[in-house]
N, C-alpha and C positions, 0 to 999 in steps of 0.2 A: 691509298686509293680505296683498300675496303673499307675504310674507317670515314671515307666521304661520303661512301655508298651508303652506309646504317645513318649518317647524322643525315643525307635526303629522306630516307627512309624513314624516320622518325619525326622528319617536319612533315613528312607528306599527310601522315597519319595523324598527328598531332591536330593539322590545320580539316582533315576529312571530320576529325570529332568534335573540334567547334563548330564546323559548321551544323552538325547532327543536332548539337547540342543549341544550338542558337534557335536549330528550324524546332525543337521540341518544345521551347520557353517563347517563340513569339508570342507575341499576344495576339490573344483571338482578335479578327476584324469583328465590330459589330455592325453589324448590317441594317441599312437605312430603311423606309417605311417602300414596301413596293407600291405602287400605282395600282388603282383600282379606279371602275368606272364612275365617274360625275366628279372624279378630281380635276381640279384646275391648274395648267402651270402654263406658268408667264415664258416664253421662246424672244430674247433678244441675238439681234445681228445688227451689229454697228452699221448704220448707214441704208438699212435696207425697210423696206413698206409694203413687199409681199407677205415675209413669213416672218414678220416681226407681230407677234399679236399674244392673248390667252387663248389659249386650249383649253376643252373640257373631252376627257376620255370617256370616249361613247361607252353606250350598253353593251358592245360587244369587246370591248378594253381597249380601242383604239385611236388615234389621233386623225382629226382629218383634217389634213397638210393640204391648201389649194395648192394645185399646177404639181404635184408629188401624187395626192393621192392615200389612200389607208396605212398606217404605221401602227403594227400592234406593239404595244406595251403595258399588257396587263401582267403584272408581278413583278415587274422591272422595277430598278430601283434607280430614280431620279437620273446618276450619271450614266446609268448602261443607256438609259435612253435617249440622254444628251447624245451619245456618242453613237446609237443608231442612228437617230436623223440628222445628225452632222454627215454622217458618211451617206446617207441617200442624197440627200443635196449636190453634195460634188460626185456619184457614179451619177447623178442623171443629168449634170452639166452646168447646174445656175452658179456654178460656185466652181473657182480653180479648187486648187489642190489642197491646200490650206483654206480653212473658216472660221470665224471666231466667233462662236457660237454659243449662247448662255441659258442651258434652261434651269428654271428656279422653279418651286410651287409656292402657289399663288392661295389656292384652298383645298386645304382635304374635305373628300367628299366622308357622309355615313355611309357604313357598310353594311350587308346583312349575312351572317353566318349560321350556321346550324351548331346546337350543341347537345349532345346525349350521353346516356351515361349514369353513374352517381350523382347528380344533380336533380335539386327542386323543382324547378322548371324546366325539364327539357324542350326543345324545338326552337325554330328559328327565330334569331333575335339583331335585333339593329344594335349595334355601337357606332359612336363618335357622335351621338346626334347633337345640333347646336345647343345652347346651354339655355338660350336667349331667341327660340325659333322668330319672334315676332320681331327681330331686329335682323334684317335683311339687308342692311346698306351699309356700307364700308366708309368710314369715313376720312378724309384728307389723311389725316392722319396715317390711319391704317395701310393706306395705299401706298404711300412711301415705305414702310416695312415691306424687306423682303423676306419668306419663308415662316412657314404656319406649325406649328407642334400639334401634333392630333393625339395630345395624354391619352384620350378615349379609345385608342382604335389597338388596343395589345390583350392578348390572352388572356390575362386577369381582368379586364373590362367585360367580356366576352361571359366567361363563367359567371362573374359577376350579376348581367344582364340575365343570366338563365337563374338566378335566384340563388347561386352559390352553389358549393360542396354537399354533401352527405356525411354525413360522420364515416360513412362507409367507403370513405370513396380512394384510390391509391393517387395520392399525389407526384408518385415518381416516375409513372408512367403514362402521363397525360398524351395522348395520340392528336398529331396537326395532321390534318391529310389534304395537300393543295394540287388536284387534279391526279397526277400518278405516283405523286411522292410523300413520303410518310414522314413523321418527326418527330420524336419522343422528347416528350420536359419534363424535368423534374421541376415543380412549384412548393416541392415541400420547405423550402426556405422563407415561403409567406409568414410558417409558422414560426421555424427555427433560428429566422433570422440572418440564416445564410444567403450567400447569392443567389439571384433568382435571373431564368431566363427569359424572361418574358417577350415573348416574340410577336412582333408588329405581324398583322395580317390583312389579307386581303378580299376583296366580296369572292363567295362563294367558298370560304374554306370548310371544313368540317373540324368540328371538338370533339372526343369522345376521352370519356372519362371514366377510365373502371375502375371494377370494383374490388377493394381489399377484403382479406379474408378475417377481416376481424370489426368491430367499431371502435371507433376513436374517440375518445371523450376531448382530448387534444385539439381536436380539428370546432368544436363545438364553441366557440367564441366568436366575436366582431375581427372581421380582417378583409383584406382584398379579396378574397373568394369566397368569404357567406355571409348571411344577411348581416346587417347591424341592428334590428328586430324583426321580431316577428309576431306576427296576430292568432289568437290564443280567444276561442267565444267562450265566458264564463257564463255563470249563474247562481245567483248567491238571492232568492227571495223570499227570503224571512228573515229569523236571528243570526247574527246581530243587528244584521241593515232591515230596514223594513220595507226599502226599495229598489230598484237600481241605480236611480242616481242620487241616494245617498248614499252610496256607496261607491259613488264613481265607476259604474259599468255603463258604459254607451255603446250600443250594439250598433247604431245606424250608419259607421264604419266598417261594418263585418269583425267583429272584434275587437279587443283591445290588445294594445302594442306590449310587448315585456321584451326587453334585450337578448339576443340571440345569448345563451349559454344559461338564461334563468330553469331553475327543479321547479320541481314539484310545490314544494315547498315555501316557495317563493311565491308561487302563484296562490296559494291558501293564504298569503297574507296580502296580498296586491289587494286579493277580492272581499280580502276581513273575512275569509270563513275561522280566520284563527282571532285567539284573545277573548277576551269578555267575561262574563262571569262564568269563575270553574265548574261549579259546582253545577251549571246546567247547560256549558258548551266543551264540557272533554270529552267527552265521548262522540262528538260530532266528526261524521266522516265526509273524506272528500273522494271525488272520481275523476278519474283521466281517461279519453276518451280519443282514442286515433283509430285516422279510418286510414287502410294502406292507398295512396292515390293509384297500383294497378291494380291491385287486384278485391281490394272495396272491403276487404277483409277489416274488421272492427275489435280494437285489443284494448282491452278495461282493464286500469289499474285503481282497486281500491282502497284506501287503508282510512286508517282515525289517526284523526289529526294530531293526538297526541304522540302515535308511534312515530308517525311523518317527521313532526317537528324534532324529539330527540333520541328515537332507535333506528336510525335510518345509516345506512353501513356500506350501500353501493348502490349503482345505477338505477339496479331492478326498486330496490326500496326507495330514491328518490329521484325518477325520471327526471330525464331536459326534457322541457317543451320542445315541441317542435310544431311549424306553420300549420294551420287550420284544425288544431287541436282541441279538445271541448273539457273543460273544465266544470265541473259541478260540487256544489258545495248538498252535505244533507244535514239536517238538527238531530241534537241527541232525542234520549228517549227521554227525558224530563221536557225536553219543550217540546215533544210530540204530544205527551200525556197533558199538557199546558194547554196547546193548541185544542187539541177533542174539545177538553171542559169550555175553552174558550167558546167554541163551535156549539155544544149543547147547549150550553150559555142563552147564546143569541138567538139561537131555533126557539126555547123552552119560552123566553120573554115575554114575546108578544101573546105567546098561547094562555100565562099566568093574567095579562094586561086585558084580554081577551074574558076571563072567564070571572074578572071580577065585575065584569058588566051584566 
């Protein structure tokens, strides 16, 4: 008899730790996109020609159901809100007890979010916009297709649209704040490779992105959270180029483009301040020139181009560009001393041309 009592006893416990064990290894649900206003979904009911139609969720996130009335569903997700206006239907009578009821989406609407923070851009920004605005009609085709992917409408779009990261910025604790609730993501896996949670969002959420206590040179490359270029106004007019556009600088874009993660260094040869003849462009220096976008603060980096190109050893010695940067190239002192004569030259001429008349 005690020996029936420990082998219960032993299942009991056995079968308590599987289930401990099973509810610890579920796999996470991933959660569908919630509803936001100017989205559309298609509502079927077998048989029926009231509330069979498309919906578009108003400015205020809600549905307006004729002979029902306002159904809010802004941050609901597709089935919570099949299963709210299935059951308004039948507490208000048009329907027995059972209904078989289908909501599907039809079209994700764009959304507008706020993002601040370590980021280039901060302030508010649209995602999901159409790809193709001037094509508005749907065609046979497409209408038979049920259910829309909105790629655009997740956190890394989001950061994205606000111009990217910061090198400064802590990726592990990116803050969602959707009305009273808060959500902490980690996106450092953009970089590393790891799983990333990128969480679909909805109009009116908020990004905030702080700040790490270090810079990342890491974070300074093309990826889902910063630019894939950026614009960088040079100046390179004299030797070697003897213009701009022989030399390939076009201002009338606000700059020219160099790949997110390009130095210093890089930028002295995009613009040809480097090469040419030694003996009268090594000593030629160049300037970097950033203004802080709050506080307007102006930080010059100057060297010669020959340290740049090969004593250069860390960050400080051969900066990343970064967006609306000013780039300046200067000539040595043998095509300075070049230049004068050049210049006395042309003055002296006409005065010699002049005086033998």
């Amino acid at each position: 008899m005690y020996s029936l009592k420990l082998t219960r006893i032993f299942w009991i416990k056995s079968l308590a730790i599987a289930c401990l064990i099973a509810f610890i290894f579920e796999p996470k649900k991933i959660l569908a996109l919630p509803l936001s206003p100017g989205d559309r979904i298609e509502v079927s009911i077998p048989e029926d020609t009231y509330f069979s139609r498309v919906y578009e969720v108003n400015q205020d996130g809600q549905l307006e159901v004729p002979y029902l009335g306002n159904i809010s569903v802004l941050g609901l997700e597709p089935s919570e809100a099949q299963r709210i206006l299935c059951q308004a239907l039948i507490n208000r009578g048009y329907f027995p007890h059972t209904l078989l009821l289908s909501l599907q989406i039809f079209k994700w609407a764009p959304i507008q979010v706020t993002v601040s923070g370590e980021v280039f851009g901060p302030g508010r920004v649209s995602i999901n916009e159409p790809e193709d605005p001037e094509k508005t009609s749907i065609s046979l085709e497409a209408r038979q297709i049920t259910g829309d992917y909105p790629r655009r409408r997740y956190l890394t779009n989001a950061i994205r649209s606000a111009g990217g990261v910061l090198p400064t910025a802590d990726l592990t604790k990116i803050t969602v704040i959707r009305g009273d609730t808060k959500t902490i993501v980690d996106l450092s896996g953009v970089f590393s490779g790891e799983e990333v949670n990128d969480i679909p969002l909805v109009a009116g959420d908020r990004i905030i992105v702080p700040k790490s206590d270090r810079l990342q040179p890491e974070l300074v490359r093309p990826s889902q959270i910063t630019p894939p270029g950026i614009k960088v106004f040079v100046s390179n007019l004299t030797i070697p180029a003897n213009s701009n556009s022989e030399s390939a600088i076009n201002n009338r874009e606000e700059g020219i483009i160099f790949p997110y993660g390009a130095r210093l260094s890089q930028a002295a040869v995009a613009v040809n301040c480097a090469g040419g003849t030694q003996l009268s462009n090594v000593s030629r220096r160049i300037t970097l020139m950033r203004v802080d976008r709050i506080t307007g603060k102006t930080t010059i980096v100057d060297r010669r181009i020959q340290l740049l190109m090969r004593e250069s050893e860390n960050d400080t010695d051969n900066p990343f560009l970064m967006p609306r940067d000013g780039v300046a190239c200067y000539d040595s002192t043998v095509t300075n001393i070049r230049d004068i004569f050049n210049t006395l030259g042309q003055i002296l001429s006409p005065l010699l041309l002049f005086k033998q008349f």
